[in-house]
MISEFI-353730 format. One record per residue (C-alpha): residue number from 1; residue in one letter; z, x, y. Coordinates in Angstrom, 3 decimals, padded with zeros to 6 digits. Example, Ala and Ser with C-alpha at 12.3 -4.5 7.8 and 13.67 -1.06 7.14 Angstrom:
BEGIN
PT  num  residuo         w         u         v
PT    1        A   007.800   012.300  -004.500
PT    2        S   007.140   013.670  -001.060
% end
This chain:
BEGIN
PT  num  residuo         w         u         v
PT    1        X   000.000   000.000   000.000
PT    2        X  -000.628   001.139   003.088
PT    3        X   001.589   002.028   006.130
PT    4        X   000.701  -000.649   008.556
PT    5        X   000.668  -003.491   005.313
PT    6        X   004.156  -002.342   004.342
PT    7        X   005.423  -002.739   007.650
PT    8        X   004.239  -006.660   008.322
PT    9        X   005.180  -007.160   004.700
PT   10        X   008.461  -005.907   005.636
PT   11        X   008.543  -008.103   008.882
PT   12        X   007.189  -011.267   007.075
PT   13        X   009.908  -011.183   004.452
PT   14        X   012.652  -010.476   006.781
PT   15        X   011.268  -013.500   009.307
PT   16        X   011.272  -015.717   006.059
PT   17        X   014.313  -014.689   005.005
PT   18        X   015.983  -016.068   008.895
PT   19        X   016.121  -019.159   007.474
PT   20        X   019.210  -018.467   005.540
PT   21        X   020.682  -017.158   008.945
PT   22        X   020.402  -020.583   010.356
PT   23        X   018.320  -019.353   013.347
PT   24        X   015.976  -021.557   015.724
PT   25        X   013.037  -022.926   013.743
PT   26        X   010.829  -022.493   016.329
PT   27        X   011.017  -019.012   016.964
PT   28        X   010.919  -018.297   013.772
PT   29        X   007.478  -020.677   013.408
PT   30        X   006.433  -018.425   016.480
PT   31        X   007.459  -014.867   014.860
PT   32        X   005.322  -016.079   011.650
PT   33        X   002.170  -016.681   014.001
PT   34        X   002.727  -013.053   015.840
PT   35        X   003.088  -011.657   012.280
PT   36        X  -000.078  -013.524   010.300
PT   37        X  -002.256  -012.839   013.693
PT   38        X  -001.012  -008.846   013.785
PT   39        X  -000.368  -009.689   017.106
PT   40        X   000.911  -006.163   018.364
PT   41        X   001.767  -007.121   021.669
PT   42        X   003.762  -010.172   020.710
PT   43        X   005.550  -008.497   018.295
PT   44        X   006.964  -005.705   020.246
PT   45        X   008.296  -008.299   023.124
PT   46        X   009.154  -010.830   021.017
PT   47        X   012.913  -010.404   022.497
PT   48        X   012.268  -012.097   026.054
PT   49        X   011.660  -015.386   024.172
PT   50        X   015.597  -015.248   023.835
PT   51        X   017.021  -018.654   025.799
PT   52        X   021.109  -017.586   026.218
PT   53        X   021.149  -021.676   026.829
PT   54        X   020.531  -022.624   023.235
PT   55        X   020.503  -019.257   021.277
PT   56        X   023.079  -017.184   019.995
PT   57        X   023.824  -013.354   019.122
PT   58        X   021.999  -014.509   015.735
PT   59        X   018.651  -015.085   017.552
PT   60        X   019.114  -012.005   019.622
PT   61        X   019.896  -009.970   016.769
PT   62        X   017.036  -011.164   014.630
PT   63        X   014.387  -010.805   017.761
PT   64        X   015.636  -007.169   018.468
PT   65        X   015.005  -006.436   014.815
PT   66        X   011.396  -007.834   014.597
PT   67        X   010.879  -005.641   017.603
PT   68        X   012.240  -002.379   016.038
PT   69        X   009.917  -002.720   012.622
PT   70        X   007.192  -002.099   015.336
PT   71        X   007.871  -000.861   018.621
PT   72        X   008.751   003.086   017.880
PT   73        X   006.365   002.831   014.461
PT   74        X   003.822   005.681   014.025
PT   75        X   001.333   003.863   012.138
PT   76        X   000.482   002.156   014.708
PT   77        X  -000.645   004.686   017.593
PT   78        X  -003.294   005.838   017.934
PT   79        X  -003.098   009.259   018.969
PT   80        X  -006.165   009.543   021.192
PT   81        X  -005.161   006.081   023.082
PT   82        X  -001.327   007.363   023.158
PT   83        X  -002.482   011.050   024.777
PT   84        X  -004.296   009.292   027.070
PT   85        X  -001.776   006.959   028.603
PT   86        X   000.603   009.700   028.880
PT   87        X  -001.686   011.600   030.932
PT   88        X  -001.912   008.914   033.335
PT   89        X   002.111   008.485   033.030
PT   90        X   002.147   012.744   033.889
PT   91        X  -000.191   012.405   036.685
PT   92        X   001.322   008.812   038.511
PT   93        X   005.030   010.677   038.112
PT   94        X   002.737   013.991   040.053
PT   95        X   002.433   011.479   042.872
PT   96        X   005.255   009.947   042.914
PT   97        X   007.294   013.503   043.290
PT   98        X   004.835   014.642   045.915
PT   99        X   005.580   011.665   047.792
PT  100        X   008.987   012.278   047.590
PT  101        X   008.671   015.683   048.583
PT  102        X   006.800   015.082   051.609
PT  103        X   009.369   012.035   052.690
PT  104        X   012.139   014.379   052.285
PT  105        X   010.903   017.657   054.051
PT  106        X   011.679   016.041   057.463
PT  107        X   015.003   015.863   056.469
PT  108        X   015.697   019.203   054.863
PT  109        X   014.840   020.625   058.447
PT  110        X   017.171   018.449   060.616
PT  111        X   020.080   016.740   058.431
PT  112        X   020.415   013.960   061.008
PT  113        X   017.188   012.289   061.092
PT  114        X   018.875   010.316   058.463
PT  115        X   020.852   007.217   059.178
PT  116        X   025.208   007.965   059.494
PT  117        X   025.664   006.026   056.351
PT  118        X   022.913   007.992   054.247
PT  119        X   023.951   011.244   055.979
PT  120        X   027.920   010.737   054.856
PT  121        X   026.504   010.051   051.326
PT  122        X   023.974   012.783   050.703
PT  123        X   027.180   015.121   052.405
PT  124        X   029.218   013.627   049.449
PT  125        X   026.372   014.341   046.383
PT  126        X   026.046   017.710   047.700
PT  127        X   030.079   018.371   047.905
PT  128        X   030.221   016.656   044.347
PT  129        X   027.616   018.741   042.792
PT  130        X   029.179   021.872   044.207
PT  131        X   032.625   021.225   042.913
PT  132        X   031.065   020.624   039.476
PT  133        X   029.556   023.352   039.043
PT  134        X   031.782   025.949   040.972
PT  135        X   031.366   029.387   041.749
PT  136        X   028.002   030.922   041.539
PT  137        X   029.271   034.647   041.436
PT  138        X   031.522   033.243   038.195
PT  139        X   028.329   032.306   036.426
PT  140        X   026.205   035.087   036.922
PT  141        X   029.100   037.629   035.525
PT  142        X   029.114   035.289   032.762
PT  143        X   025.471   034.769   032.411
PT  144        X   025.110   037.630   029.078
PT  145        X   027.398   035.703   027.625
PT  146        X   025.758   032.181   027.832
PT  147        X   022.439   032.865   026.938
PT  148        X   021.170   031.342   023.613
PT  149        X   018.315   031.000   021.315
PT  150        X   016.882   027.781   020.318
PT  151        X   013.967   027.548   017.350
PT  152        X   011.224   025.154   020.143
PT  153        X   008.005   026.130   020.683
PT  154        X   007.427   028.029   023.814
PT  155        X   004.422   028.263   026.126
PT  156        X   002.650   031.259   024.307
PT  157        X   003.751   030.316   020.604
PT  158        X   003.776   027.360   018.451
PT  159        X   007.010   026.328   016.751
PT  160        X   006.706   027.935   013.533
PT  161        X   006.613   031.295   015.570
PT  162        X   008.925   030.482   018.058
PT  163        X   012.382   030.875   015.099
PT  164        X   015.020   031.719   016.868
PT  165        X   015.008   035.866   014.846
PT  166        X   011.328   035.939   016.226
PT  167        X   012.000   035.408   019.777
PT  168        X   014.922   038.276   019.912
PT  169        X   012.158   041.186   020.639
PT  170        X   011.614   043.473   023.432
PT  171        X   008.346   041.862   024.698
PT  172        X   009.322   038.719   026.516
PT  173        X   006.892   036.171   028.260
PT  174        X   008.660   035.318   031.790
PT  175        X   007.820   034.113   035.310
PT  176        X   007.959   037.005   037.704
PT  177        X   011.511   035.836   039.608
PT  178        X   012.910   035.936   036.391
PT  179        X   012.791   039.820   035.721
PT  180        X   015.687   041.026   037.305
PT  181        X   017.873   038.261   035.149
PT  182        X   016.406   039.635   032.492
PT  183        X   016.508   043.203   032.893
PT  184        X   020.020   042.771   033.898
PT  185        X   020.934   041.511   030.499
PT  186        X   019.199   043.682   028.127
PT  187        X   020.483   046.499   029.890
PT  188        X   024.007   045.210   029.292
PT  189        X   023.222   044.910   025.872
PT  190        X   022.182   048.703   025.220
PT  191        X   018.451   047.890   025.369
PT  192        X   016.245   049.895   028.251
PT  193        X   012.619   049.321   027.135
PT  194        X   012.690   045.912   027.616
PT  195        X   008.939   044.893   028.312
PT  196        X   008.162   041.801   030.356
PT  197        X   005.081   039.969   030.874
PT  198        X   004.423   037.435   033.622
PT  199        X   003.861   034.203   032.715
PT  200        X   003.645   031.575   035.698
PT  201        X   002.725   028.763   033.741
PT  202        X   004.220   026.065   031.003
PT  203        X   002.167   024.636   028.183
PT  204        X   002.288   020.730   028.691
PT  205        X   002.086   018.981   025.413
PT  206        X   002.266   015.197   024.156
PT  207        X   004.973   013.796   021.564
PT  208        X   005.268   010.105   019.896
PT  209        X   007.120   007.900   022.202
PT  210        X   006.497   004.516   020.964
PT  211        X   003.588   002.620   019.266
PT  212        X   001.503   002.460   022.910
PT  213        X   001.797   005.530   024.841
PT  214        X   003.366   009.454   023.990
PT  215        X   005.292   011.489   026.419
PT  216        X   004.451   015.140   028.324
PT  217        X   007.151   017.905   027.311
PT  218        X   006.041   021.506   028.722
PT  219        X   007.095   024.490   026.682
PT  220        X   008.106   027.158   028.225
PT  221        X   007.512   031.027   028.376
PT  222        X   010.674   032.056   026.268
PT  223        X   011.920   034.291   029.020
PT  224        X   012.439   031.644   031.405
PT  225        X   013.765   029.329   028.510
PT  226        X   017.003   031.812   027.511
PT  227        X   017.954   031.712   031.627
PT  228        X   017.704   027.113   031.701
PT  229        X   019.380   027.391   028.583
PT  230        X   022.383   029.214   030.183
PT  231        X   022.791   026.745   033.045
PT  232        X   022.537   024.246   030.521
PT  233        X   025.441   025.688   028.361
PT  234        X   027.791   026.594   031.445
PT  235        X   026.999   023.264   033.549
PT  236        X   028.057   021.526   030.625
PT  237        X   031.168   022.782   030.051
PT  238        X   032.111   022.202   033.743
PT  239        X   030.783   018.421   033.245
PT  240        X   033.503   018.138   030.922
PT  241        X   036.313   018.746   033.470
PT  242        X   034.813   015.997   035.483
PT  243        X   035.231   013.193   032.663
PT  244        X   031.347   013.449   031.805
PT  245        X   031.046   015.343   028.081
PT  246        X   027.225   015.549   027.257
PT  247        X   028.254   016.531   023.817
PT  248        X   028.967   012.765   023.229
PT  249        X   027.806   009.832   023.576
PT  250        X   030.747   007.843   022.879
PT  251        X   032.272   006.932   026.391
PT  252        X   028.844   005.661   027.569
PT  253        X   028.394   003.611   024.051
PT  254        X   032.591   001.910   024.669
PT  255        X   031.731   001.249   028.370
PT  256        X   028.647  -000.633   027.001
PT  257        X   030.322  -002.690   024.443
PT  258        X   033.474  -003.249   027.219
PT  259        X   030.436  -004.992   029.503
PT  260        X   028.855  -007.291   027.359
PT  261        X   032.334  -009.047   027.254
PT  262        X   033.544  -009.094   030.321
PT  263        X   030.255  -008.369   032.715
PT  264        X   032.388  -006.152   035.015
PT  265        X   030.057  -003.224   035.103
PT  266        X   025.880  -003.207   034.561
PT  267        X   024.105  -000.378   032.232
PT  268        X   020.939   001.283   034.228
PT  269        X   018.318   003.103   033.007
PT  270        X   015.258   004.957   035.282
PT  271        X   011.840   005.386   034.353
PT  272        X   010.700   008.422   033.495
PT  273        X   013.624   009.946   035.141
PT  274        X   012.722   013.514   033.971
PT  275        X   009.531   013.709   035.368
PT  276        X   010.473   012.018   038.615
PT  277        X   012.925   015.061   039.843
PT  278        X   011.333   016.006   042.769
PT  279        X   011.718   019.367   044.258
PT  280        X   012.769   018.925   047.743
PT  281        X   015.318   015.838   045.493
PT  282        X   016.964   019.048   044.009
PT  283        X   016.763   021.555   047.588
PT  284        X   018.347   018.740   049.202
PT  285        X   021.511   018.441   046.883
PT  286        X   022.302   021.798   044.826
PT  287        X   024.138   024.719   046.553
PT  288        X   021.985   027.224   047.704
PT  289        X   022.702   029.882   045.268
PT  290        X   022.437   027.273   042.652
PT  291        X   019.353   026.350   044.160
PT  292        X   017.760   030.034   044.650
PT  293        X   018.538   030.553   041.001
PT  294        X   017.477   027.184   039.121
PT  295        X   014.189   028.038   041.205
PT  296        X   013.508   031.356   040.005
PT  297        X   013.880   030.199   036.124
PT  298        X   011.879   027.234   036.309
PT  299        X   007.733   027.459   036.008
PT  300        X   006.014   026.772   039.107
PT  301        X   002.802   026.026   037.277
PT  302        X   001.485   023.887   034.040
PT  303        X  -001.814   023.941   032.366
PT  304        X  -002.734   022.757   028.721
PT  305        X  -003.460   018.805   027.743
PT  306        X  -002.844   018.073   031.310
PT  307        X  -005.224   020.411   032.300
PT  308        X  -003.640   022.745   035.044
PT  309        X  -001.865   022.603   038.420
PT  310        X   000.856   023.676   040.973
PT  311        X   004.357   021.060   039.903
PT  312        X   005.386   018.609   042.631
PT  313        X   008.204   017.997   040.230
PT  314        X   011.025   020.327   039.875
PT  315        X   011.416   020.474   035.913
PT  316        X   010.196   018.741   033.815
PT  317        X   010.971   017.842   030.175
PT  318        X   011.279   020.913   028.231
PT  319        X   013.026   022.726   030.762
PT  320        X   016.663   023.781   029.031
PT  321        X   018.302   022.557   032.680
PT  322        X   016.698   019.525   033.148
PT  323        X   019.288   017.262   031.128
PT  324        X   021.792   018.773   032.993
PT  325        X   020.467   018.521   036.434
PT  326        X   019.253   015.024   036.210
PT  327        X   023.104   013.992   035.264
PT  328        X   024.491   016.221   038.011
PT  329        X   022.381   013.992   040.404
PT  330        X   023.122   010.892   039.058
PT  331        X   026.743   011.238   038.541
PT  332        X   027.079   012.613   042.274
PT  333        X   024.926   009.169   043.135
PT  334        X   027.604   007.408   041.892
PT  335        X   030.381   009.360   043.208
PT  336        X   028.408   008.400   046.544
PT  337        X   028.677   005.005   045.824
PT  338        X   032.725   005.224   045.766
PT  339        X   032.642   004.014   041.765
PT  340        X   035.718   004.856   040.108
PT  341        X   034.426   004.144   036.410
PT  342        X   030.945   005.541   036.585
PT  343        X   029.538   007.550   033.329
PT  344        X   026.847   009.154   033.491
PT  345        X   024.530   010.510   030.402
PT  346        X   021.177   011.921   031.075
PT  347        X   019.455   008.973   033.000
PT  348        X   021.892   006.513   031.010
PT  349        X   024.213   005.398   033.902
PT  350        X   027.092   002.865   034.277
PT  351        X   028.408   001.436   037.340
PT  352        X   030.849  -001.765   038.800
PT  353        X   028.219  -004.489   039.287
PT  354        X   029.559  -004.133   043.336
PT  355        X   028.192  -001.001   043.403
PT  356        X   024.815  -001.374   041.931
PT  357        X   022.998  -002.481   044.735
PT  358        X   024.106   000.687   047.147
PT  359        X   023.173   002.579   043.587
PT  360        X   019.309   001.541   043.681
PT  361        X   018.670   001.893   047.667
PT  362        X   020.600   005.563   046.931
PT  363        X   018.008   006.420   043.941
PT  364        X   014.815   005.297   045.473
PT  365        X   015.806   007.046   048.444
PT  366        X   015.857   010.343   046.008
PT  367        X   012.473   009.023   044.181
PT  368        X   014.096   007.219   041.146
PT  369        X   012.925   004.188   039.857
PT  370        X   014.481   001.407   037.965
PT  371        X   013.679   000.506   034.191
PT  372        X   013.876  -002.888   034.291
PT  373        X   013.451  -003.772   030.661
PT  374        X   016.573  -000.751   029.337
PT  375        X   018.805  -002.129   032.971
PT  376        X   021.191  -004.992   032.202
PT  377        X   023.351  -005.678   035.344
PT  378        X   024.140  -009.867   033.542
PT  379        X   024.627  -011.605   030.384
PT  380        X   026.254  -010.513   027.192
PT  381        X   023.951  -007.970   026.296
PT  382        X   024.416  -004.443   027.177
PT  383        X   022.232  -001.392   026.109
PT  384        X   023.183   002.504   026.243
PT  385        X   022.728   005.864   024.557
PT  386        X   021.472   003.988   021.463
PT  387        X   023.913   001.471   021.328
PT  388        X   023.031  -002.379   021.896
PT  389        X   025.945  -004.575   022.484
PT  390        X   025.816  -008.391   021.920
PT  391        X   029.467  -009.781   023.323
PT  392        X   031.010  -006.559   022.253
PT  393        X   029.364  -006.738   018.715
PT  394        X   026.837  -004.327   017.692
PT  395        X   023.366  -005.382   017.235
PT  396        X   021.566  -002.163   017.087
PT  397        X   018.582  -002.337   014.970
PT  398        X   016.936  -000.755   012.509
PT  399        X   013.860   001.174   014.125
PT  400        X   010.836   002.185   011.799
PT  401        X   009.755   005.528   013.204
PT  402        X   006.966   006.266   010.549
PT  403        X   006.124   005.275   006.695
PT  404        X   004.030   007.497   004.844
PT  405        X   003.642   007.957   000.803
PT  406        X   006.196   010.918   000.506
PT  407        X   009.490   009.978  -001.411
PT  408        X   011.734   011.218   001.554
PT  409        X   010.749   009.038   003.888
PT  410        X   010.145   005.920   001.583
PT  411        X   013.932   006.616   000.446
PT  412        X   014.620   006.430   004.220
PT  413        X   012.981   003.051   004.893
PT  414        X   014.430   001.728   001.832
PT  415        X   018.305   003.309   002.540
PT  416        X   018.190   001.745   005.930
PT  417        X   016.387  -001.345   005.545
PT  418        X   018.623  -002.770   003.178
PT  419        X   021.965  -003.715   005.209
PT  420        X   019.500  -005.771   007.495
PT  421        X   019.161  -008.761   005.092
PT  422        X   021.410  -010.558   002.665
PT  423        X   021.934  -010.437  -001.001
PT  424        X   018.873  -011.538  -003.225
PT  425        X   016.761  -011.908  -000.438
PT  426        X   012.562  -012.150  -000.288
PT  427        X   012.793  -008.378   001.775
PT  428        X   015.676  -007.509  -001.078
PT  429        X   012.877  -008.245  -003.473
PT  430        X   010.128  -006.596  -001.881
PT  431        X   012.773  -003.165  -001.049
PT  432        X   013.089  -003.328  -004.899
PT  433        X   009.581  -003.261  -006.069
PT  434        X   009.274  -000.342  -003.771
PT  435        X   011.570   001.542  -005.434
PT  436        X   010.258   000.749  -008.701
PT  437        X   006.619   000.913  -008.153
PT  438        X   007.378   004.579  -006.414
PT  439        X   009.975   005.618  -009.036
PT  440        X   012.159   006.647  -006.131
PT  441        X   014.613   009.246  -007.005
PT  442        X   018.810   007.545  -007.068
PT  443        X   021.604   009.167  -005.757
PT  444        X   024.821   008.355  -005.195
PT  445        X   026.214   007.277  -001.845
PT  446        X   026.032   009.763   000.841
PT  447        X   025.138   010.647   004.656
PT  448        X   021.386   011.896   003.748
PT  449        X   019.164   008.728   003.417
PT  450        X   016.230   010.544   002.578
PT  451        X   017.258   012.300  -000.758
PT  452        X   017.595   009.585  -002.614
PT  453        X   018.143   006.004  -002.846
PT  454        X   021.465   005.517  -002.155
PT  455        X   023.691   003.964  -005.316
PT  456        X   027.112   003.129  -006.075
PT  457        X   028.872   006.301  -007.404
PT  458        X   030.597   003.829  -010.198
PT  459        X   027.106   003.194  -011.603
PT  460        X   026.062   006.764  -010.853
PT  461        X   029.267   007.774  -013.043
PT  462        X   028.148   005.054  -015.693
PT  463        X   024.335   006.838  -015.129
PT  464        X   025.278   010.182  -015.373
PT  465        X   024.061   010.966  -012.500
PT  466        X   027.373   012.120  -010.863
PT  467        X   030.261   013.555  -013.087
PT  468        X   033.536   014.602  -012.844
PT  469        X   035.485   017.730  -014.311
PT  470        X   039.046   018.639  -013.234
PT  471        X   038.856   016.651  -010.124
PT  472        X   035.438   017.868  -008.574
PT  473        X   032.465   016.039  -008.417
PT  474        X   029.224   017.494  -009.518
PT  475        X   025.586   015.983  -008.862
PT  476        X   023.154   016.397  -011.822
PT  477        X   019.847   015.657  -012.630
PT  478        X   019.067   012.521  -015.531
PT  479        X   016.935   010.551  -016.867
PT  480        X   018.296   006.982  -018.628
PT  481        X   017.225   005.932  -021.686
PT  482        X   016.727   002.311  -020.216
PT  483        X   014.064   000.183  -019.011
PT  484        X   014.929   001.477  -015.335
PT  485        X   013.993   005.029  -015.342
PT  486        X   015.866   006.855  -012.769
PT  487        X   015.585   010.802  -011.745
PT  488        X   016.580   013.276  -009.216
PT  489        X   013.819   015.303  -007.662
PT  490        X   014.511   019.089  -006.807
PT  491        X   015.110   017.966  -003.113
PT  492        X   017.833   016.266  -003.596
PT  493        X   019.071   019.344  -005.757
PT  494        X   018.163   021.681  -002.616
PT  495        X   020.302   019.284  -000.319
PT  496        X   023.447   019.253  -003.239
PT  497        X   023.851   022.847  -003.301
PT  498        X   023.568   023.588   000.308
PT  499        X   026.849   022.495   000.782
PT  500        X   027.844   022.143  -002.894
PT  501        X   031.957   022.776  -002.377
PT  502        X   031.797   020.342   000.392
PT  503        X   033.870   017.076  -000.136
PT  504        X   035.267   014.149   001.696
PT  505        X   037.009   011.086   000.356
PT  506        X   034.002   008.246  -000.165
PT  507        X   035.317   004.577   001.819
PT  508        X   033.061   002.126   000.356
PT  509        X   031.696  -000.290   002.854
PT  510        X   032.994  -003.467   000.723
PT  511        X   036.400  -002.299   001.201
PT  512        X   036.896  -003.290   004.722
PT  513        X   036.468  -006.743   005.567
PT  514        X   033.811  -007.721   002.943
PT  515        X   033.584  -010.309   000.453
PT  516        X   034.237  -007.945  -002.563
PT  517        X   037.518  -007.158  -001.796
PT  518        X   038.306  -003.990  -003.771
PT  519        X   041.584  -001.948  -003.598
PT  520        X   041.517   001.205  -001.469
PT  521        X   041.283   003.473  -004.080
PT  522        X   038.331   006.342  -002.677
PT  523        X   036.678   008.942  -004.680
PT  524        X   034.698   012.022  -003.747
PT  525        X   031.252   012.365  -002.839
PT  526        X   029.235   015.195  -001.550
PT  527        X   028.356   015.354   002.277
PT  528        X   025.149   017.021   003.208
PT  529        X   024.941   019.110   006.340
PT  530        X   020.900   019.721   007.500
PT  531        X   018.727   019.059   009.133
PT  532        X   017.096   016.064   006.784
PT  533        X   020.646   014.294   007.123
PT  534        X   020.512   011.449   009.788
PT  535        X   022.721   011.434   012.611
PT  536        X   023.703   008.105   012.007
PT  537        X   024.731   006.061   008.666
PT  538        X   024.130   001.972   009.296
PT  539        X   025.901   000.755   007.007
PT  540        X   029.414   001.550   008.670
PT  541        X   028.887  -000.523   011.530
PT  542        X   030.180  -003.929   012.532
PT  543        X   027.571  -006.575   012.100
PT  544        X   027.227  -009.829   013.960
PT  545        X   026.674  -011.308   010.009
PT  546        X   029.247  -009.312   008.090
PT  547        X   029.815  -012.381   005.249
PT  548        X   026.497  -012.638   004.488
PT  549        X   024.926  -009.280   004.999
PT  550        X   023.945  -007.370   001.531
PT  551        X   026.726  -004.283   001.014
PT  552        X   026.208  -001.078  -001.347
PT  553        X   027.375  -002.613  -004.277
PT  554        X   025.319  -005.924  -003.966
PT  555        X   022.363  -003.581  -003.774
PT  556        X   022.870  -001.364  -007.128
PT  557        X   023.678  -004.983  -009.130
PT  558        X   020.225  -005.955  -007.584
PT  559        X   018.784  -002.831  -008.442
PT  560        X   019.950  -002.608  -012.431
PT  561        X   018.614  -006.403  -012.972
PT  562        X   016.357  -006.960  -015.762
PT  563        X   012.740  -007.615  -013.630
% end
């Protein structure tokens, strides 16, 4: 089957299958027309048919997940289309920060042109931003010290020659300003030969975004790249002594959940935020030995997909200090805006609803713009740093990023498709035949959802597949001599042993407020650290439909069923 048919097949059954979830016939008659038509468009904005008059966090829910099977999918770009609406996004954003720039130049030469009011509140960004990040003279004798290595590609090598051990040479790629960091450094270390070559420019490239358009990221020459990297590290760890910890996103994703119940504070996101820091935005705020030195490490000039050009903005996405210098700006925004519970990640910000209005004249003054469809200043719904929150519930969905024929990713799908639906269901059935069909490798329960399909270690004891001896758990491969013919490929071997002596006490999901009540006896499983293991593990998370949503062991009883 292919990609795109396993993905409406996947949305039909899980549209038929609302039924059981009592939700509004006619939306789900009108999700079954979007779906039999492949109607794209619909599809992917099927959520702004929600009516908060007459629908409930059930409809929401079940709307944000139709959305999710398509919106971020893979299969459905089309790479030439995608490339060529991001260039338009790189060059619109181009205009938008020279505009900015030449708006703001009057104002860089004589301070009071601006209003009182705007004058006492760009005095307080700039006063923020230099408390935050302190000392200059501190940072430079620290600066050997907080350079680091990261494996991306740069803008003279592709990623599999940019490893981290490859860039660690003597011949560096670097803009001109640059050098004397650089020299500086190496010298510290013992190293005198140090050979540098100028590099002016960044290599603009295009990465998946969603289903209709990619985004630009420059890579940049790896010189430059150790020096953002630095700020990065050290700006950071001053963030933290000014409540904001970029290491996290949990304050952001509590705040979130805290509005959708009471609608005391609104969660704003900008578009394209990134690519919209203009330079004069960053002259007019930073220090200027902050300034002076966030200048000479960035790359004045781009060329690749984009073709090639001087930068209006002032760094764009691949730059190691952008992250940190957009939420420097937006945090002192808000500390403009006199907000006493403000957090700030990225361009994820949240404010008191009485301050949001002084918070959008203050960032379209600076040449932000507002993402309407990610901002949520009413209602019960709030969205941030990856969390959606329904009246304090989370209703996050389950995003297909890409479905291709290799076992890892089908385990994936499968792994994380499953705690969407309820026991026995039509997308149960069809999640099943997949497995079978595909002879999909089991495992038992773990954080990697791509080894394996994930099983309940009691069957996996019963299957062999996970033994015991003198307390420790080991992870084998078998076969069963049974009509269901299960297996463990080599990669979930290669994912055992890299952290083979690794254990943690296994909390089945059924043992905390489920309907299989079981007594809170744990046993061991294995947890994987690399980089195949996801971030996140669904099936931990409080659902809107807890009684009636399927649960690991509901799953492997499915699974072991006579077809």
């Amino acid at each position: 089957m292919e990609p795109i048919d396993i993905t409406y097949e996947v949305s039909r059954r899980y549209i038929q299958d609302l039924v059981q979830f009592g939700v509004d016939p006619a939306l789900i008659a009108l999700l079954n027309g979007y779906n039999r038509s492949r109607n794209l468009a619909g599809l992917t904005s099927c959520s702004s048919h929600f009516n908060s008059a007459k629908h409930s966090i059930i409809e929401w829910r079940s709307l944000r997940q139709v959305e999710a099977f398509f919106k971020k999918n893979s299969a459905f770009s089309s790479s030439a289309k995608c490339g060529e609406q991001a260039l338009i996004s790189f060059v619109e954003n181009e205009k938008i920060c020279s505009a900015t720039n030449r708006r703001l130049q009057p104002y860089l030469l004589d301070p009071y042109l601006m209003n009182n009011d705007l004058r006492i509140k760009v005095n307080k960004m700039r006063r923020y931003i230099c408390n935050v990040l302190g000392d200059f003279t501190h940072f430079l004798d620290s600066l050997p010290n907080l350079v680091r290595v990261t494996p991306g590609a740069t803008a003279n090598s592709n990623r599999q020659a940019s490893l981290p051990q490859l860039k660690m040479r003597l011949k560096l790629y670097a803009s001109h300003s640059c050098f004397k960091y650089l020299w500086s450094i190496y010298r510290i270390f013992g190293f005198d030969n140090l050979r540098l070559r100028d590099c002016k420019t960044n290599r603009v490239e295009f990465v998946p975004k969603n289903w209709k358009t990619d985004r630009t990221i420059a890579c940049e020459p790896e010189g430059n790249l150790f020096l953002q990297l630095a700020f990065d590290k050290y700006a950071k760890k001053r963030l933290r002594f000014f409540g904001i910890d970029l290491s996290d996103q949990s304050r952001n994703q509590n705040l979130a959940r805290h509005a959708s119940i009471y609608n005391d504070l609104v969660t704003v996101d900008f578009r394209c935020a990134s690519d919209t820091i203009s330079f004069n935005t960053v002259k007019l705020l930073f220090p200027f030995d902050w300034f002076n030195y966030l200048w000479d490490v960035r790359s004045p000039f781009y060329r690749g997909k984009a073709g090639s050009g001087c930068y209006s903005k002032f760094s764009s996405m691949g730059n190691g200090a952008t992250f940190c210098i957009e939420t420097l700006i937006f945090a002192a925004v808000c500390y403009a805006c006199n907000s006493k519970q403000f957090s700030v990640y990225g361009d994820d910000v949240i404010i008191e609803r009485e301050n949001y209005e002084e918070l959008l004249e203050l960032t379209h003054f600076l040449g932000f713009s507002i993402n309407s469809e990610k901002t949520f200043t009413d209602g019960p719904f709030r969205e941030s740093c990856g969390l959606d929150s329904f009246n304090g519930t989370d209703v996050t969905p389950i995003y297909i990023r890409n479905i291709d024929s290799r076992k890892a990713i089908l385990c994936h799908l499968i792994n994380s498709l499953v705690y969407t639906t309820f026991p026995r269901s039509t997308l149960m059935q069809f999640l099943k035949k997949l497995t079978l069909d595909n002879k999909l490798p089991l495992v038992p329960f773990q954080e990697s959802t791509l080894s394996g399909i994930l099983i309940d270690p009691d069957k996996a004891r019963s299957l062999r597949i996970l033994t015991s001896r003198h307390g420790i758990d080991y992870f084998r491969a078998y076969t069963a001599k049974c009509r269901f013919r299960t297996f463990v490929d080599s990669r979930g071997y290669y994912l055992w042993f890299l952290r083979k002596n690794s254990q943690v006490l296994f909390n089945s999901p059924w043992e905390v407020g489920s309907i299989h009540e079981r007594s809170s006896q744990t046993s061991k499983a294995p947890v994987f650290d690399h980089v195949y293991v996801r971030k996140r593990v669904h099936w931990y998370r409080n659902r809107p439909m807890e009684d009636t949503n399927c649960n690991l062991l509901d799953w492997t009883s499915f699974l072991f069923e006579e077809r």
